[in-house]
Backbone as CSV, one residue per row, in Angstrom:
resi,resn,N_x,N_y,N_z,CA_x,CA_y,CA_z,C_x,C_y,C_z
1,UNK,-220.276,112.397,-18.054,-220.139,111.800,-19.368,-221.517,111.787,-20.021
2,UNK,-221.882,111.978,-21.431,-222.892,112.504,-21.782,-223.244,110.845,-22.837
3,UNK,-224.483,110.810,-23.072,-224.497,109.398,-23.966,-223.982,108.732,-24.993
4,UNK,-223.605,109.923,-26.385,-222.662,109.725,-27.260,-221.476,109.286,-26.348
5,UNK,-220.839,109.637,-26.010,-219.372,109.478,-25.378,-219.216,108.067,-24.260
6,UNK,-220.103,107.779,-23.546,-220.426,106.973,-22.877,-221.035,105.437,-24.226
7,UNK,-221.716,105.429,-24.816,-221.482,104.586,-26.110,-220.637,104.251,-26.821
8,UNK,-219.696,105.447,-26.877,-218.030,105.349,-27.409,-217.039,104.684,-26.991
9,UNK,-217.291,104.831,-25.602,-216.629,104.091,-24.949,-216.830,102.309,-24.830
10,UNK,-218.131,102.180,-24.263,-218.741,100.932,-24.355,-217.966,100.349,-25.554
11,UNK,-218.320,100.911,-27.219,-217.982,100.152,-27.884,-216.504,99.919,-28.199
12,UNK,-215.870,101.135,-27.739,-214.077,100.653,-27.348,-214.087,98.920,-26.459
13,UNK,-214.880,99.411,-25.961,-214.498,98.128,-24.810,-214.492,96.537,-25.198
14,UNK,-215.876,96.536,-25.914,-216.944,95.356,-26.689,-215.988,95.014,-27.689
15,UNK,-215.345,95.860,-28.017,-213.961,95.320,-29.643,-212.946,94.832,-28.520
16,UNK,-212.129,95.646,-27.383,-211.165,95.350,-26.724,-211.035,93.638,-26.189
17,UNK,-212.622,93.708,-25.248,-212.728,92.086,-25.249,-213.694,91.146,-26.443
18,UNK,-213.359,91.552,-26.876,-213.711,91.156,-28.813,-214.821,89.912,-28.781
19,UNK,-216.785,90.761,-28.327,-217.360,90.894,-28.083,-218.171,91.617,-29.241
20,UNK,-219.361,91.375,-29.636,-219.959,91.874,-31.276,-220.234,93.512,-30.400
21,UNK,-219.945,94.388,-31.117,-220.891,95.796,-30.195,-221.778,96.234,-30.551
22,UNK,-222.820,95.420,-31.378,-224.227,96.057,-31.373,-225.013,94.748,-30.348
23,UNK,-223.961,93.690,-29.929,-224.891,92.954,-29.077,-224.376,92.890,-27.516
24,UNK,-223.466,92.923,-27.178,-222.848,93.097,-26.241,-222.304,91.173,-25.821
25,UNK,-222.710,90.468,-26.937,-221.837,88.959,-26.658,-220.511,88.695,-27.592
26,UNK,-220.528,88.149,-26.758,-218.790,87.544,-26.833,-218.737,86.691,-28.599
27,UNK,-217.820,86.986,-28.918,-217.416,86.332,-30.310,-217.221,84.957,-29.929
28,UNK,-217.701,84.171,-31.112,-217.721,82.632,-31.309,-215.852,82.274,-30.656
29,UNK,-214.737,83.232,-31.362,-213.617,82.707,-31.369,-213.031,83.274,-29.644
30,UNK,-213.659,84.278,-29.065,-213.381,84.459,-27.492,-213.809,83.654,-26.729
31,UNK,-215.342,82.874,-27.059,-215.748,81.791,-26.227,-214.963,80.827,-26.224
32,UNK,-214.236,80.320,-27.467,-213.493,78.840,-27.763,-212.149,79.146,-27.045
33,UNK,-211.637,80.511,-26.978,-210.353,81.118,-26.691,-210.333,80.937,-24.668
34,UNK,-212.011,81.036,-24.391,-212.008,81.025,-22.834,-212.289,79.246,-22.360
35,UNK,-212.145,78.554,-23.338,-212.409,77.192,-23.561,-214.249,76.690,-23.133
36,UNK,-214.522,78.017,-23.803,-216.466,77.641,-23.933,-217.163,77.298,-25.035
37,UNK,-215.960,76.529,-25.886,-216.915,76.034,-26.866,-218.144,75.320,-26.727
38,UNK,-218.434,74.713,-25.949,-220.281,74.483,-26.340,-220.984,75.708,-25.791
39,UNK,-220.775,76.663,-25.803,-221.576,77.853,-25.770,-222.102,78.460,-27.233
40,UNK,-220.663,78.476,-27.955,-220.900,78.684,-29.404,-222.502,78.560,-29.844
41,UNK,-222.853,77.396,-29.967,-223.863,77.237,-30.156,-225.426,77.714,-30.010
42,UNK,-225.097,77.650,-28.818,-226.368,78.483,-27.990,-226.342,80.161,-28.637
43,UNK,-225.157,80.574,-28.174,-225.033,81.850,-28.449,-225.181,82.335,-29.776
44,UNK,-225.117,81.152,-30.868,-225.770,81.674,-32.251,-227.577,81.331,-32.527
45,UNK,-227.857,80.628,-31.919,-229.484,80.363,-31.272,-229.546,82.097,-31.057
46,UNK,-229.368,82.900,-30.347,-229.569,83.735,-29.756,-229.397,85.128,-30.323
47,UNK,-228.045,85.185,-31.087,-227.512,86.684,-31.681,-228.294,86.168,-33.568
48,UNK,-228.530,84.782,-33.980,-229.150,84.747,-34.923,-228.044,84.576,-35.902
């Protein structure tokens, strides 16, 4: 698998578990969905 294609994939994946794909973290509404809401927080400290 060559890097384009291997990136392609990745970012199939990063939407699949609905995850931002230029950062590789988890969306505000997947954390609350895995019942990690006080992560939210932190994790916008972080992605900005």
């Amino acid at each position: 698998m060559n890097k384009k294609d291997f990136e392609k994939v990745l970012k199939l994946r990063y939407k699949i578990m609905s995850w931002d794909v230029k950062t590789g973290i988890p969306s505000s509404e997947k954390l609350i969905e895995l019942g990690l809401d006080w992560l939210v927080e932190e994790i916008r400290g972080i992605s900005g």
